[in-house]
C-alpha positions in Angstrom: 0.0 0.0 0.0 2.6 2.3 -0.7 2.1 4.9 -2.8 3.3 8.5 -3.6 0.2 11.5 -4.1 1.3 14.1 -6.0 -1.7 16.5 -5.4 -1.4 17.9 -2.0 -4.7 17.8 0.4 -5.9 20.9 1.9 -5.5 19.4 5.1 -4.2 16.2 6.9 -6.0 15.6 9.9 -3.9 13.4 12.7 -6.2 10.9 14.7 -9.6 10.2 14.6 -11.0 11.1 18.4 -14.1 12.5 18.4 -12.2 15.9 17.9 -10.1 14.6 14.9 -13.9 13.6 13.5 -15.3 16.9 14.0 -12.6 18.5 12.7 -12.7 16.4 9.2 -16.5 17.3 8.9 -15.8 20.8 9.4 -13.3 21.3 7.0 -14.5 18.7 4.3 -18.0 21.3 4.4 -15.7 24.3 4.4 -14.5 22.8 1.2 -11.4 21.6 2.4 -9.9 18.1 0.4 -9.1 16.2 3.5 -6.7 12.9 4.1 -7.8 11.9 7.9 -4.4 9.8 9.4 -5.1 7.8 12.0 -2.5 5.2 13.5 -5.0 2.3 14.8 -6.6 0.1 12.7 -10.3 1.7 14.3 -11.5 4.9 14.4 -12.3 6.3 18.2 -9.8 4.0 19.8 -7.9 5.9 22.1 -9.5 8.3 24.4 -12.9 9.2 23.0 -14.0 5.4 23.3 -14.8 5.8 26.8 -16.5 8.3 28.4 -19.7 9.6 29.9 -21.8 10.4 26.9 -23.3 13.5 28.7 -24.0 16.8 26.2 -22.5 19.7 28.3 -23.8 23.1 28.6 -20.6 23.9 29.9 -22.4 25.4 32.8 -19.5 24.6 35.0 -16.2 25.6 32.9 -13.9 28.2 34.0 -15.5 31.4 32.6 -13.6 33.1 29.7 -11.5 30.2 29.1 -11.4 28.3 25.4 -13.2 25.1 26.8 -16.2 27.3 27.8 -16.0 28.6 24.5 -16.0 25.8 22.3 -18.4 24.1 25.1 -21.0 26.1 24.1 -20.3 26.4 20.8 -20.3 23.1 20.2 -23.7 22.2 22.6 -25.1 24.5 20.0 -24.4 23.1 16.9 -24.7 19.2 18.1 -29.0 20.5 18.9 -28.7 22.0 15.5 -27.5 18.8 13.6 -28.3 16.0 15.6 -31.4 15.5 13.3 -30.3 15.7 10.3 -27.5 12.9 11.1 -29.8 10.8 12.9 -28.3 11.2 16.5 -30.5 10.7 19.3 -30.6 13.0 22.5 -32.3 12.4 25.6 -33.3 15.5 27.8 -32.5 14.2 31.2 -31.2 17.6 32.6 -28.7 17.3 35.8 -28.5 18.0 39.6 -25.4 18.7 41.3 -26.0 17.8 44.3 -24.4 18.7 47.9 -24.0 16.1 50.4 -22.6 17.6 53.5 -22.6 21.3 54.4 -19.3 22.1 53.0 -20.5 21.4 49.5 -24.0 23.0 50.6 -22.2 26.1 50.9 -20.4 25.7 47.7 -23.5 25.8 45.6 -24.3 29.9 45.3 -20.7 30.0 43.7 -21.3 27.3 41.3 -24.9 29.1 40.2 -22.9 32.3 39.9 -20.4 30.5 37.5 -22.9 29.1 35.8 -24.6 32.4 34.9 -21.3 34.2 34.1 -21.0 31.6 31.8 -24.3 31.9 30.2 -26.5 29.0 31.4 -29.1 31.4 32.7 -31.9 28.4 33.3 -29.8 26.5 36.7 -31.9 26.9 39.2 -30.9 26.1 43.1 -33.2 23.6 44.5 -34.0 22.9 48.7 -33.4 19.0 49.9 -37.1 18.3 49.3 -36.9 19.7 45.8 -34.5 17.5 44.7 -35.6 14.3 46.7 -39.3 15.3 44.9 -37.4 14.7 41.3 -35.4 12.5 42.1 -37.5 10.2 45.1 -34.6 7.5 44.9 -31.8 9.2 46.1 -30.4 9.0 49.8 -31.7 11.0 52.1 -29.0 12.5 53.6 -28.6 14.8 50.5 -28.9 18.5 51.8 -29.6 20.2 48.8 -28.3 21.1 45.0 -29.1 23.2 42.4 -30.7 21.8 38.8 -29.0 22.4 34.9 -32.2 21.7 33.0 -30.0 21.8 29.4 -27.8 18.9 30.3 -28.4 16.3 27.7 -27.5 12.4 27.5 -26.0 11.4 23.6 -24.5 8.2 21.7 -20.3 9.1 22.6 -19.6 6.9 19.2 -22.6 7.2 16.9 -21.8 11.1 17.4 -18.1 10.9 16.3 -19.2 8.0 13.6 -21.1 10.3 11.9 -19.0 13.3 11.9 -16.4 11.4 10.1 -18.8 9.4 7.8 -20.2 12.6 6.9 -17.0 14.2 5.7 -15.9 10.9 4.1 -19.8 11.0 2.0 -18.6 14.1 1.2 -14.8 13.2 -0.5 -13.1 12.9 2.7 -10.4 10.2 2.8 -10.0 8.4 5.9 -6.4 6.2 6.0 -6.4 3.8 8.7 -3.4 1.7 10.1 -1.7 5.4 9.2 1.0 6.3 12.1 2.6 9.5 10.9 6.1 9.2 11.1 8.1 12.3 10.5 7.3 14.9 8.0 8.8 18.2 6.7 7.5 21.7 5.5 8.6 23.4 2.3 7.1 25.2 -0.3 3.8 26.3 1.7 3.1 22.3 2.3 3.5 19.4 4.0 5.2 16.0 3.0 4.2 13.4 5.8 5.9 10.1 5.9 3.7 7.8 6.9 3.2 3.9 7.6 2.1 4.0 4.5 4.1 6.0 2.3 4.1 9.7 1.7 1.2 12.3 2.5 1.4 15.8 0.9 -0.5 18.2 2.6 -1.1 22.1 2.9 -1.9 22.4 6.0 -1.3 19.7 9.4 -3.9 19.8 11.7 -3.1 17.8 15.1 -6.0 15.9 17.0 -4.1 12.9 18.1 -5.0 13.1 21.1 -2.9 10.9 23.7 -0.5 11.5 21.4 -1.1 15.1 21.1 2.7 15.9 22.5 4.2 12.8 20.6 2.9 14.3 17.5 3.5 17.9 18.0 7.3 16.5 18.8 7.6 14.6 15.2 6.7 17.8 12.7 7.6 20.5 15.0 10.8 19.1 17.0 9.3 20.7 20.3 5.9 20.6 22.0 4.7 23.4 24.3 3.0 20.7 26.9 3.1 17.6 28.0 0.1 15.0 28.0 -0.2 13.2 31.6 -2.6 10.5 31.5 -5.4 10.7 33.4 -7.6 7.6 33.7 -11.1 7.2 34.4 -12.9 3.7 35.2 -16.3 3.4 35.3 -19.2 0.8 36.9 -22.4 -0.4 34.5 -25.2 -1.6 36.2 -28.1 -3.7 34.4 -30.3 -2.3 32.6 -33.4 -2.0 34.9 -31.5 0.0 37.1 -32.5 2.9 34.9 -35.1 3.4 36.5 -33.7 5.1 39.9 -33.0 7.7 38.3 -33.5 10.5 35.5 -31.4 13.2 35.8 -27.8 12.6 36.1 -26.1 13.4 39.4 -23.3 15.6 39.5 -21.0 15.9 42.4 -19.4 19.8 43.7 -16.5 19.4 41.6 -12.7 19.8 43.4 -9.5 21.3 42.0 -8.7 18.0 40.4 -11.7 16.4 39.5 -15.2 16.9 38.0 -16.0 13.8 40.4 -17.8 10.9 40.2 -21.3 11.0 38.4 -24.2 9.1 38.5 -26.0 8.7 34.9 -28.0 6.8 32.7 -26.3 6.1 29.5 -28.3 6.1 26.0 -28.2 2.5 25.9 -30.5 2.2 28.6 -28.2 1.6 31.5 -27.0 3.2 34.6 -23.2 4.4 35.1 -21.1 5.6 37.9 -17.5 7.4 37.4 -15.1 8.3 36.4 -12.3 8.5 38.7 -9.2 10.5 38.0 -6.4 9.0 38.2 -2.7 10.1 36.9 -0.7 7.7 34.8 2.1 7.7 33.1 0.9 5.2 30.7 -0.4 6.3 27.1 -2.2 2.8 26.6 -3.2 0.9 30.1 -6.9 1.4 30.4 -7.2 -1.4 32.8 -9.5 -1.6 35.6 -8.6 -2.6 39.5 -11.3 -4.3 41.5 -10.7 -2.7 44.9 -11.2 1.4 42.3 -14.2 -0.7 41.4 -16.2 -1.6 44.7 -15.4 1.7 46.0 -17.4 3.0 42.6 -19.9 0.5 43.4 -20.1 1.7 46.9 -19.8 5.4 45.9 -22.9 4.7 43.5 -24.9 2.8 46.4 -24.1 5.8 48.7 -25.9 8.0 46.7 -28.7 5.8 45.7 -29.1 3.1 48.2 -31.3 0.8 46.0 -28.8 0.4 43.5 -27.3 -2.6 45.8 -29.7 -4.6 44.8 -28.8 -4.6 40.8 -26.3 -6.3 39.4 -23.1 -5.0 37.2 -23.0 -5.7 33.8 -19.1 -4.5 32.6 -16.8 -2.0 33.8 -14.8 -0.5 31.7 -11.8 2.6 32.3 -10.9 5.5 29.9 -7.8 7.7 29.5 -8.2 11.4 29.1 -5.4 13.2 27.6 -5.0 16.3 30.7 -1.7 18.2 30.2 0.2 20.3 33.1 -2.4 22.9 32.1 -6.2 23.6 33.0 -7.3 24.9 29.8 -7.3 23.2 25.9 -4.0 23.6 24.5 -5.0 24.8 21.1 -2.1 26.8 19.3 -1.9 27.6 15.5 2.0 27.8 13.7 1.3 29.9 11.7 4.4 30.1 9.5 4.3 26.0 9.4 0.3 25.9 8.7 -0.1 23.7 11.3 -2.7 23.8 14.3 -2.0 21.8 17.6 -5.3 20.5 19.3 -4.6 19.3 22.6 -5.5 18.8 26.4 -8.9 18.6 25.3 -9.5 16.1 28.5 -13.4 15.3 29.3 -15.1 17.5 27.6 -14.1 16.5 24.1 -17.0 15.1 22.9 -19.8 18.3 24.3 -17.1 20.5 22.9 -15.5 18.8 19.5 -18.1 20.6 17.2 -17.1 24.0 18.8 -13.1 23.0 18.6 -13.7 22.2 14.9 -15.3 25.9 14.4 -12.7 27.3 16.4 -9.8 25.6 14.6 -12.0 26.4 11.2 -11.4 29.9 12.2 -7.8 30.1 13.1 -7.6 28.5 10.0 -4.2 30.0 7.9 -4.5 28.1 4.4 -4.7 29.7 1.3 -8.3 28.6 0.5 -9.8 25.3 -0.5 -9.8 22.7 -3.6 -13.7 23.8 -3.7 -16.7 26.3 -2.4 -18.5 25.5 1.3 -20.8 22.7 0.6 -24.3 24.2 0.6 -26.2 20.6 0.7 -24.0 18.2 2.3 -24.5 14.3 1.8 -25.9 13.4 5.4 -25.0 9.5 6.1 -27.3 6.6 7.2 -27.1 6.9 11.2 -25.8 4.3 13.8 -29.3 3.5 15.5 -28.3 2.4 19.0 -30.4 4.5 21.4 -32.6 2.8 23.8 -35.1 5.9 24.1 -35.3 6.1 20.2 -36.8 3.5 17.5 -34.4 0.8 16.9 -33.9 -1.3 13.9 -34.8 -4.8 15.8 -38.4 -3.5 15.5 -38.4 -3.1 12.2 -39.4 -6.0 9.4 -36.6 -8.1 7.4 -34.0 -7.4 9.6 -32.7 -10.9 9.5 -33.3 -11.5 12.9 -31.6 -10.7 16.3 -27.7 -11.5 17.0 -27.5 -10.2 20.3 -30.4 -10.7 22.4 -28.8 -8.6 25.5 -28.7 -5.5 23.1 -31.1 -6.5 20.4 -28.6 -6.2 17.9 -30.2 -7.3 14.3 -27.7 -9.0 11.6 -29.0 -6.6 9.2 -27.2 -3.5 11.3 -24.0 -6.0 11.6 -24.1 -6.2 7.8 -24.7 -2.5 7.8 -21.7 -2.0 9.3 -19.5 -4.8 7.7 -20.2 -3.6 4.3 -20.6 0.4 4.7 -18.0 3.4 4.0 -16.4 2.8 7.7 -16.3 -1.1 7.9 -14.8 -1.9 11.4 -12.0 -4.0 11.4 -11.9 -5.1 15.2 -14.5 -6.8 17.2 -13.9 -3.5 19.6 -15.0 -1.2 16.2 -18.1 -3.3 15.9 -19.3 -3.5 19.1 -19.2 0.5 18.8 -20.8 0.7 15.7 -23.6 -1.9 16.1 -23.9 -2.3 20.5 -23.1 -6.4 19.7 -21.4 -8.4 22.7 -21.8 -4.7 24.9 -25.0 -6.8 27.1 -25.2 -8.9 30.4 -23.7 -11.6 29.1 -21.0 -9.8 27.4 -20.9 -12.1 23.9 -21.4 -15.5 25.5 -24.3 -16.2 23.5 -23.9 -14.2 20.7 -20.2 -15.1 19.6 -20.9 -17.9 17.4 -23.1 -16.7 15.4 -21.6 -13.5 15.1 -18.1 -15.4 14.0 -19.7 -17.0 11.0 -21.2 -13.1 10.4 -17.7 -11.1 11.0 -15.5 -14.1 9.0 -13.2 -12.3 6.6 -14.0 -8.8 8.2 -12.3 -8.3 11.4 -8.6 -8.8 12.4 -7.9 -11.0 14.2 -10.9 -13.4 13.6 -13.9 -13.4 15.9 -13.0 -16.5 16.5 -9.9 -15.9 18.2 -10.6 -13.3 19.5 -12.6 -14.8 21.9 -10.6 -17.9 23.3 
């Protein structure tokens, strides 16, 4: 697969995170010709796999800063598209919610914050307020305050379609791409690559974990460093949806957001993250003892939740860098952009990163005009609040009974513009082995389904 392109792209995007997905729609319907490198042989498969799934209003960001910025910027657009490319979102609103008086007093300051940063509709809310909402909480809560714009999203469908919708529309997406090295001269970019030699206007750098690595490759220096943080996560069964519908925040510290208590759009319930540093780029592992402590953590807050039972756990890293803000920095003289430290709030913020890297933007213009009627892609269907394709006729039949996964949504995906190539890329295209009994029912069949597709075979895979 190695071969030389004369004609340069526009732009070479590094890595495709949710950010590196928003950024290749962006530009591909600015009327950029985009090459999308990514070093993996999946899209989404270093940070942005794993996280909370919530659609920010940013009420809580530091006010003035870029992340509030892009926050809202990009809460914004996701109401405005989500339609069109078939996302779902759930209005659950949230609570943050104090638990002993220290927090209590805490909360005025937060509302203030809030306001200042434009979220004008968080309310505070007395201990029978939020026990009225939200009857299932314990009740030794003291009080909160309410963000009624908070919304609950698909984390992968979301990025999916950002990148199938710039690849619908002449994006080119290379996979199993590390860059290398690379060199500017002559107002462009020659990347070497994995495989062979990009030529490119114009770098811009989303790769995330790697943000620093990356940065250190074409530039020779990087202006931060990324530090690791993880976050692991508890999944309880399905019916323990039901205790409750707002997601619960915690009063933040310096550190740490905290641990959150939220239904996901797959019909579960959730508890995490935790933050812990790392100096690992790659060990997403989870420890049991981080785990019951979740557990207990989740239970403390919502006492009947002892009596459901986990499905999976899972852990997430978040690229966090020595700094509190994004780490967003255009070379101007090099045309490159650096997109880094974007941490948690990637995926509430990576439409508004796109628009703000769109605008830093220092290219000579574009192959072609702004698209005025985009391609929109066939969407991912895997909400549990929204019609799925299991209840629709000829769908071949269920696969995976946990998640009601059909074989004609596995074909989808097999045999569409972004066919996964790991059993990790299906199960976040299609939801298949993600249940209670985490594949064991659904593996065989699924083998005979995926043979030829995924690397290594499904049947591996799985000893």
């Amino acid at each position: 697969m190695h071969s030389h392109f004369s004609d340069p792209f526009d732009v070479a995007i590094i890595g495709t995170g949710v950010v590196g997905c928003a950024m290749a729609r962006r530009f591909t319907l600015d009327g950029a010709r985009v090459v999308i490198l990514e070093k993996a042989a999946d899209v989404l498969d270093g940070a942005s796999k794993a996280n909370s799934a919530i659609l920010h209003t940013g009420f809580d960001a530091p006010p003035g800063s870029l992340e509030q910025a892009c926050i809202a910027a990009g809460y914004r657009e996701y109401l405005d598209i989500h339609e069109s490319l078939g996302l779902p979102l759930l209005k659950t609103g949230a609570m943050v919610l104090a638990w002993d008086a220290d927090q209590l007093a805490q909360l005025d300051g937060l509302i203030a914050k809030a306001h200042k940063n434009g979220v004008m509709d968080v309310t505070l809310l007395t201990r029978e307020q939020v026990l009225e909402r939200e009857p299932h909480l314990a009740d030794h809560v003291m009080g909160g305050f309410a963000v009624p714009g908070e919304y609950l999203i698909d984390p992968w469908a979301s990025a999916h379609a950002y990148i199938l919708q710039a690849m619908a529309n002449g994006a080119e997406l290379r996979r199993d791409c590390e860059l290398l090295s690379g060199s500017f001269g002559n107002g462009h970019w020659t990347l070497e690559t994995a495989q062979g030699t990009v030529q490119a206007k114009q770098v811009i750098n989303c790769a995330g974990l790697y943000g620093d690595v990356v940065d250190q490759r074409l530039l020779g220096h990087a202006d931060f460093q990324i530090k690791p943080r993880k976050g692991q996560f508890v999944v309880f069964d399905k019916p323990a949806s039901e205790l409750a519908q707002a997601v619960i925040l915690p009063v933040p510290t310096k550190t740490t957001k905290g641990v959150v208590l939220f239904r996901t759009i797959f019909g579960n319930l959730a508890v995490g993250p935790t933050a812990e540093e790392q100096q690992s780029r790659t060990d997403a592992s989870t420890d049991r003892d981080t785990l019951q402590d979740l557990r207990a953590k989740g239970i403390e807050m919502l006492p009947e939740l002892a009596n459901y039972e986990v499905t999976t756990v899972y852990a997430g890293l978040r690229p966090a860098t020595e700094f509190q803000d994004y780490q967003i920095s255009a070379h101007a003289d090099q045309n490159y952009i650096s997109v880094s430290g974007i941490r948690s709030t990637g995926l509430s913020a990576a439409l508004g990163i796109a628009r703000h890297v769109a605008g830093l933007n220092t290219s000579t213009g574009f192959a072609r005009a702004p698209l005025t009627n985009p391609v929109c892609p066939p969407p991912d269907r895997l909400s549990n609040y929204h019609p799925r394709d299991w209840q629709e006729p000829n769908n071949g039949g269920i696969i995976c009974h946990c998640e009601l996964v059909t074989k004609r949504e596995i074909l989808a995906a097999l045999e569409g513009p972004l066919p996964p190539r790991t059993l990790q890329g299906l199960k976040r295209r299609t939801r298949v082995c993600m249940g209670r009994c985490q594949g064991f029912y659904c593996t065989g069949p699924l083998s005979e389904l995926t043979a030829g597709y995924l690397t290594p075979p499904l049947a591996e895979d799985c000893q």
